[in-house]
LOZAZA-967071 format. One record per residue (C-alpha): residue number from 0; x, y negated, z. Coordinates in steps of 0.05 Angstrom, whole numbers. Example, Ala and Ser with C-alpha at 12.3 -4.5 7.8 and 13.67 -1.06 7.14 Angstrom:
(0,(246,90,156))
(1,(273,21,143))
% end
This chain:
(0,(121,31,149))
(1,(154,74,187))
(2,(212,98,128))
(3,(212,22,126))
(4,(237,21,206))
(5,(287,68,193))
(6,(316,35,136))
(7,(312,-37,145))
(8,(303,-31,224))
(9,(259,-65,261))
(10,(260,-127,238))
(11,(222,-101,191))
(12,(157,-100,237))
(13,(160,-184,247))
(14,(175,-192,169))
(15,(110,-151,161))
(16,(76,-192,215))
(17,(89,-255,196))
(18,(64,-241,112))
(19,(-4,-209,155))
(20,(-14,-273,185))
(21,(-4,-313,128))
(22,(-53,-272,79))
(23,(-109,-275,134))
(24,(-91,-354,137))
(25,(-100,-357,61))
(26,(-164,-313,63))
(27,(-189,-347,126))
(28,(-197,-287,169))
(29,(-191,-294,244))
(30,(-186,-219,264))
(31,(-171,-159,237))
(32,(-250,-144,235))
(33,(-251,-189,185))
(34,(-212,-141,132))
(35,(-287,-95,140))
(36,(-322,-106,80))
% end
């Protein structure tokens, strides 16, 4: 992540946000938590 920052800038970091949200929408996960298997 953070080569990706200083490459891309930061940016980056909402891109990487935004594709985190939407795989815990597909997956139906509310929190973080939820990744603990």
């Amino acid at each position: 992540v953070c080569t990706g920052v200083m490459m891309h800038g930061y940016g980056l970091v909402k891109q990487l946000c935004a594709e985190l949200k939407d795989f815990m929408r597909k997956h139906n996960f509310s929190s973080i938590d939820d990744f603990k298997g």
